[in-house]
N, C-alpha and C positions, 0 to 999 in steps of 0.2 A: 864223588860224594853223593851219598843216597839221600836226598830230603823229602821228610813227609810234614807235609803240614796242610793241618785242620785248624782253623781257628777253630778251640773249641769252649768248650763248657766243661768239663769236665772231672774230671775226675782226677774227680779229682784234685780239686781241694784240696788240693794238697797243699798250698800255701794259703798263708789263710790274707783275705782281699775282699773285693766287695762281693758281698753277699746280700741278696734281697730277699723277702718276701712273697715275691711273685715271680715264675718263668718266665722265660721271655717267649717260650711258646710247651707247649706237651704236645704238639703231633712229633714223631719223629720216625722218618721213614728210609733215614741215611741208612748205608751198614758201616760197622764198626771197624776199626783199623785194625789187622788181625797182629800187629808190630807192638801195639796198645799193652796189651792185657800182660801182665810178670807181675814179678816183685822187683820194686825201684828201691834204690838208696840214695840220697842226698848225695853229692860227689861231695869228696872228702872235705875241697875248700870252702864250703858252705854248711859245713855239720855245726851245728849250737846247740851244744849240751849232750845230753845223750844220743848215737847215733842209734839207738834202735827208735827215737820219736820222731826219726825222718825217714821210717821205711813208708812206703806206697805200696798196697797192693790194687790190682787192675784186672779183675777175671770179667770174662765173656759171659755176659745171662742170656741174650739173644742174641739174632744177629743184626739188632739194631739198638741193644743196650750194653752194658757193662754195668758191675756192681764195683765199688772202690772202696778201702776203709784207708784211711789216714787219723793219725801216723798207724799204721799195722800195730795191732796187739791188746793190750786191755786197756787201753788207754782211748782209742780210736773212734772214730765216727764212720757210720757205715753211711753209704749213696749209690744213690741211681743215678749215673751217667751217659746220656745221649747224645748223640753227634746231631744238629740243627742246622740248619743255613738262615740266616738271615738278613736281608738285604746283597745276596750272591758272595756274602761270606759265611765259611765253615767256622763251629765255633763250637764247644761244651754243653751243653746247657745237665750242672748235676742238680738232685732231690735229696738232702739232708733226712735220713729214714729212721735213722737211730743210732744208738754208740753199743761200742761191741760189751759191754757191761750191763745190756736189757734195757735198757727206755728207750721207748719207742715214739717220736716223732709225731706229732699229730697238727694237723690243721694250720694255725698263726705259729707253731715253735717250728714249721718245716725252713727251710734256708734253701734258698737257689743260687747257688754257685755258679758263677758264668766263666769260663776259662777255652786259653787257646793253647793250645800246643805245638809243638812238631818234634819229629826226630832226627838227630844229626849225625851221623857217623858213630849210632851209637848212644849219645846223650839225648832222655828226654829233657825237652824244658818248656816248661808249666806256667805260665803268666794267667794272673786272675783281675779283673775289672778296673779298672780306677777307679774310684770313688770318687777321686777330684773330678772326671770326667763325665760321669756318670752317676745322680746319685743314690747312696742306697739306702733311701729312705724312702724310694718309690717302690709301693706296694699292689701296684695295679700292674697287669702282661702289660694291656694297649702303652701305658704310659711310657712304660720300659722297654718295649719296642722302638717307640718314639725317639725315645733320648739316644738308644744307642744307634739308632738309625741316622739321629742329628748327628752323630759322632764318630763312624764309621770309618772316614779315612784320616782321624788324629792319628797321631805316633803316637800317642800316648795313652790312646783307649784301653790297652792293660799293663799292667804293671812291669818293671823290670821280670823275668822269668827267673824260677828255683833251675836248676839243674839238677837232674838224674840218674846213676848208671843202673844198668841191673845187677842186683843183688847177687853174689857170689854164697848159696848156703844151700 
């Protein structure tokens, strides 16, 4: 069994969970998981509603970013996702840039997505912040450092996880 896992930030958004205001950091000098980057699909047992509003895409922009749009298509929100360590864990940290329909993101409407992932044999799975844990109504880095630093080794620091396979198209 091949496991990768990065607590991440990512990208990846793809479910939607706590979202802030503020990163929890913008240095990022990780490199990117090169298993990362496809087009994902919801596995079938968790589709709700239309399966094309739970495609993921995940391309490589550097070799220490990713760009992500969830759900894929005219529907979707585009991100910048970087892989961060914080506190000796790996984790997401994405940038809410714009939606693939033209508006673009600015300033207090940007959103930081903080998410972990890994891959299993095949399936990603994507867990995004607790909010019970964490809250996300902190709008400052330091603060949000803080909290998630207080809360580091909860079970429960992110949410149950989406499951992913790759897109067969």
């Amino acid at each position: 069994m091949k496991l990768h896992y990065l607590p991440l930030m990512a990208a990846i958004i793809l479910t939607v969970g706590c979202i802030h205001q503020a990163p929890l950091t913008t240095e990022h000098n990780i490199e990117i998981d090169p298993e990362l980057p496809g087009l994902w699909e919801r596995v079938p047992g968790e589709v709700q509603g239309d399966p094309a509003d739970d495609l993921l895409l995940i391309l490589p922009w550097s070799a220490t970013e990713y760009v992500a749009q969830f759900p894929r298509g005219e529907k979707g929100d585009i991100y910048r996702v970087y892989p961060v360590e914080i506190g000796g864990r790996r984790v997401l940290q994405a940038q809410s840039l714009g939606s693939s329909w033209g508006v673009v993101y600015e300033g207090d409407r940007m959103d930081y997505p903080i998410l972990d992932y890994r891959i299993v044999e095949g399936i990603l799975m994507v867990s995004t912040l607790n909010t019970r844990v964490v809250d996300e109504n902190i709008t400052d880095s330091e603060a949000l450092r803080e909290a998630f630093l207080a809360n580091i080794n909860r079970q429960d620091l992110f949410e149950a996880p989406a499951h992913y396979r790759r897109a067969e198209r």
